[in-house]
PLY file of the C-alpha trace (Angstrom):
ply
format ascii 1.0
element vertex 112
property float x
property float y
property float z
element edge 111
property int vertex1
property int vertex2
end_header
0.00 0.00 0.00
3.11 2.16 0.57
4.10 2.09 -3.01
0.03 3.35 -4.01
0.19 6.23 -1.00
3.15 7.46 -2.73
2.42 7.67 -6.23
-0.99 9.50 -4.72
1.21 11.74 -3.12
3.39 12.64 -6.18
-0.21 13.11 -7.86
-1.13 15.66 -5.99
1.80 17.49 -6.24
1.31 17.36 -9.88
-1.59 18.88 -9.49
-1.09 21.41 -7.19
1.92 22.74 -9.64
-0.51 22.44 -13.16
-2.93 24.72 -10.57
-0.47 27.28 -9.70
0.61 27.35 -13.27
-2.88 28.55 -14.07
-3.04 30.85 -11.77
0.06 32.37 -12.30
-1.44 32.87 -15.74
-4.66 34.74 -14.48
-2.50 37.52 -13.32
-1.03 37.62 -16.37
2.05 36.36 -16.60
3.65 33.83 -19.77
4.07 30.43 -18.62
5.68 28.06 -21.45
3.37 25.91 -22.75
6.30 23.14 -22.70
6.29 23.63 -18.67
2.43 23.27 -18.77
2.40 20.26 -21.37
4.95 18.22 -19.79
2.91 18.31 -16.18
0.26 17.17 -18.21
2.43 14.09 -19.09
3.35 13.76 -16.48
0.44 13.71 -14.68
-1.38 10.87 -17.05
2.09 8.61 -16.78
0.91 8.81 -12.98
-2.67 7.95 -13.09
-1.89 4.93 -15.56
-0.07 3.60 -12.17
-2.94 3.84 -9.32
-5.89 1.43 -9.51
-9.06 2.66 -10.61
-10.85 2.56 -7.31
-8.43 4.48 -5.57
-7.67 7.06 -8.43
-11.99 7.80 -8.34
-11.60 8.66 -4.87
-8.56 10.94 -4.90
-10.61 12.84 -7.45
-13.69 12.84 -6.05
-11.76 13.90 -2.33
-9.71 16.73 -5.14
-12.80 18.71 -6.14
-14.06 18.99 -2.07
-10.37 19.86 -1.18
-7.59 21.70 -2.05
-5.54 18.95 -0.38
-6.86 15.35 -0.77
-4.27 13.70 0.69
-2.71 14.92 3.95
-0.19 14.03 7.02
-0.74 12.71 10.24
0.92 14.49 13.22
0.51 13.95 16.71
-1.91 11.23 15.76
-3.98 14.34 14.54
-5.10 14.55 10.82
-3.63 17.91 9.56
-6.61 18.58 6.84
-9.17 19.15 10.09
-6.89 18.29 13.22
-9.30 15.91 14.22
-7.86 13.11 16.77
-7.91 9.76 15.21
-8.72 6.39 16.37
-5.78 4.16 17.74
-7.39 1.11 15.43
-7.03 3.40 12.54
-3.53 4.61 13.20
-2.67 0.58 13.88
-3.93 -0.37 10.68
-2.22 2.31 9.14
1.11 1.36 10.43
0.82 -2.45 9.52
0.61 -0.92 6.03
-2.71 -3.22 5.40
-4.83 -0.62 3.08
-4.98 3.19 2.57
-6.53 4.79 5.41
-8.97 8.10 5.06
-10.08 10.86 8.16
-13.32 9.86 10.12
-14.15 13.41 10.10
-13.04 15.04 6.77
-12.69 11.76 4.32
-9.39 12.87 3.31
-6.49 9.77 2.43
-4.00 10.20 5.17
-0.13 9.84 5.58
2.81 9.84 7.97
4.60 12.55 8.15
8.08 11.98 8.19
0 1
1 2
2 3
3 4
4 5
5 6
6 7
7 8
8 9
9 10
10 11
11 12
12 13
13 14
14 15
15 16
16 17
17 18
18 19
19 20
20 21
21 22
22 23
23 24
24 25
25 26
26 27
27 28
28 29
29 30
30 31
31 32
32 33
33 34
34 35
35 36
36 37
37 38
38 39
39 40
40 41
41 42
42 43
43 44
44 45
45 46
46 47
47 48
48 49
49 50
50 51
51 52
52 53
53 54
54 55
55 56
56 57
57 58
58 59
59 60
60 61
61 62
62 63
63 64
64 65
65 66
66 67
67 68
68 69
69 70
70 71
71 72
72 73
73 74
74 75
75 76
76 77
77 78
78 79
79 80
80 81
81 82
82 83
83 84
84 85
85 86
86 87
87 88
88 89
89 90
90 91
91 92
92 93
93 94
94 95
95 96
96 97
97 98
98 99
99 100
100 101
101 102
102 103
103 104
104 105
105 106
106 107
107 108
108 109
109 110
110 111
């Protein structure tokens, strides 16, 4: 599950840089369409890699949040700080299956 968490994780940050390249141009600045074109690529060489089920629910989780996957600290889930279960946190660190928030639904990792 590791190995899926991670490629999840690099997702997102693919996303979160195609996003800022859009925004950088709404306030008008020239962003190389080579820059935006290979995060593209690089982004559908990534999905091709995560299962199905958990690539639906990353996106689904991505257009609620800005952040669909997010650390764990102090046994606290950093997208709503809510306190999470020990069984959840034990599951999550036998590395049996991705784990989401009780309280916001978001896929959680540890932060190392």
């Amino acid at each position: 599950m590791r190995n899926q968490l991670e490629k999840l994780v690099a997702l997102q940050d693919l996303d979160l840089m195609i996003q800022e390249l859009k925004e950088v141009q709404e306030l008008g600045f020239e962003v190389k369409t080579e820059s935006s074109e290979t995060l593209k690529n690089a982004r559908d060489e990534m999905t091709a890699k995560i299962p199905r089920p958990l690539l639906g629910n990353y996106e689904r989780l991505r257009k609620r949040y800005k952040r669909a996957i997010v650390p764990i600290k102090d046994d606290k889930c950093l997208g709503c700080f809510m306190k999470l279960p020990t069984y959840l946190l034990t599951h999550m660190q036998r590395d049996e299956q991705v784990i989401t928030c009780e309280g916001c639904g978001r896929i959680l990792y540890w932060l190392m």
